[in-house]
C-alpha positions, 0 to 999 in steps of 0.5 A, a space after each residue: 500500500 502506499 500512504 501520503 498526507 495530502 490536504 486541499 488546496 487552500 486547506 493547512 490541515 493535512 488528511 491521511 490518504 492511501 493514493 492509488 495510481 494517479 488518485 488519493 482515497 481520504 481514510 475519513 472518508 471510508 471510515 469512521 474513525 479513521 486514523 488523522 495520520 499515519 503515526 496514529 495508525 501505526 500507534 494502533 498496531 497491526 490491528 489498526 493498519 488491518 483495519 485500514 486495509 479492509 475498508 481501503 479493500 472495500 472501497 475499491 470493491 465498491 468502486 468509490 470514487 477517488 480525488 485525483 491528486 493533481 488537485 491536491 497539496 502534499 504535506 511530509 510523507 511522515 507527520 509526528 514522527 517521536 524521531 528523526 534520526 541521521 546516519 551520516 556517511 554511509 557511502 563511500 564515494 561520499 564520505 570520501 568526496 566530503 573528506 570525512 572518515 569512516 568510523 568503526 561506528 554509524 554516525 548518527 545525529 538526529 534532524 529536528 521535527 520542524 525541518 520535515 516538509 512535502 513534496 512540491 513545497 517553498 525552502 527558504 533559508 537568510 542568505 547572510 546565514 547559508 550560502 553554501 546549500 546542498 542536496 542529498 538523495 537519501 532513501 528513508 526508512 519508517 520503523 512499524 513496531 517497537 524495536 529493541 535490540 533486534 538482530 540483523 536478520 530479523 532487523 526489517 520485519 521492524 520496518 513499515 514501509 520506505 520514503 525518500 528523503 532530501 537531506 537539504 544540508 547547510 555545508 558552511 554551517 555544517 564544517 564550522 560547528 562540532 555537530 550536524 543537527 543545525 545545519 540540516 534542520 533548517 525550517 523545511 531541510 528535511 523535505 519527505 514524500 511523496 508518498 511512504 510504500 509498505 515495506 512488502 511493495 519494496 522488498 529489498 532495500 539494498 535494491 533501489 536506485 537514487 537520483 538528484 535533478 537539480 535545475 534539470 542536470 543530473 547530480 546523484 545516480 547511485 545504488 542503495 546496494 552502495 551502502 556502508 552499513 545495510 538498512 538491516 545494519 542501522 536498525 540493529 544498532 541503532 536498537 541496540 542502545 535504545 528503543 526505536 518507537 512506531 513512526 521513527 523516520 531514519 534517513 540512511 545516508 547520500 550517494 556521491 556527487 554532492 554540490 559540496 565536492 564538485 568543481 566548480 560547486 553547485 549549491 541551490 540557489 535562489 530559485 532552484 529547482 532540487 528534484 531527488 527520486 527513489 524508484 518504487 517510491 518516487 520523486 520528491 521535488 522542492 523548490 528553493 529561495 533565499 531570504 
């Protein structure tokens, strides 16, 4: 299945809706007590999102007409999520370009939650804080029960589903300070959607292609399969000191070709256009402007 959180136009509260192709079936409107976002439904467990599946499932027996989603606003692919957490340099040819080591351990660092947006919204950051801004294509995982100390092998029965993240990065703040939180959480930095696609729908993480489009020119054309630490890796550890609650969002990490490395560099601008794409997921566009 495939969920997103999509609102009217004109309207600043967003709705939970299963999308099926080129449409969006509002839960609130099939059922009574729908779930108001995607955290409440996996709050409620396998019973909750069973629930979800058999009224979607009737819906679409019976034929119940659907909005189409160009008419529609996309808020984040994840709303209240109890964490955001980072894994930073999980690519070689990254960590490599941006001249950061490979540590024993994951880098971890955590994006704070008014960072997160949708696809096709406005970032805007003052000019005379950032001038150095750059995109990361990332591949975003949403944990569905509660996972403590699990292992490697049974690490993704822990994942819900997959998102794709734009880990919009401040590089002048970022290798000015001891820590990557500030720099990467700008209001809006964290832009995630469009939609999440249940973990049955990917299967295998490790098997996924990532692109950057920026302004029209591709910058980042990479495997998942390049990965330092596998998804199943990242849950392990990262359950391994603490809890990983329902609707935790883990954003694992870029491909090469950051703006950053490049020469000449590219950073967004104002005006630019940053579109990073995952594939059976989709495309996450985000449009810039300095203030």
């Amino acid at each position: 299945m495939k969920f997103a959180h999509l609102r009217v136009e004109g309207q600043s509260t967003p709705r939970l809706a299963v999308t099926i192709g080129d449409a969006a079936l509002f839960l609130d409107e099939v059922m009574e007590d729908a779930p108001r976002d995607l955290q409440e439904m996996l709050e409620q467990g396998d019973a909750g999102f069973e629930r979800v599946r058999a009224h979607v499932d009737n819906a679409r027996a019976n034929s119940i007409s659907l909005t189409p989603i160009e008419e529609l606003r996309h808020s984040s692919a994840v709303l209240r999520p109890p964490q955001i957490i980072a894994i930073g340099a999980n690519y070689a040819a990254h960590s490599s370009e941006l001249k950061l080591r490979s540590e024993t351990a994951a880098t971890v660092f955590s994006l704070w939650p008014n960072s997160l947006t949708g696809h096709e919204s406005t970032v805007t950051w003052p000019k005379d804080l950032a001038t150095q801004v750059d995109y990361e294509a990332e591949v975003g995982v949403i944990i569905g029960r509660a996972a403590r100390n699990v292992s490697v092998k049974n690490a993704l029965d822990y994942v819900f589903g997959y998102t794709v993240v734009n880990d919009i990065t401040a590089r002048d703040l970022q290798f000015s300070e001891a820590q990557w939180s500030r720099c990467k959480s700008f209001d809006g930095f964290t832009p995630t959607g469009p939609i999440v696609v249940t973990a049955d729908e990917i299967g295998d993480p490790q098997n996924l292609w990532l692109t950057t489009h920026v302004d029209g020119r591709i910058l980042q054309d990479a495997s998942s399969g390049d990965m330092v630490r596998t998804v199943a890796e990242i849950i392990a550890f990262l359950s391994s000191t603490s809890t990983l609650l329902p609707g935790t969002l883990i954003s694992t990490g870029s491909p090469g070709g950051a703006g950053y490395s490049r020469k000449p560099q590219v950073f967004l601008r104002d005006g630019s256009t940053v579109t990073v794409s995952v594939d059976k997921i989709g495309y996450l566009t985000t449009y810039c402007r300095e203030i």
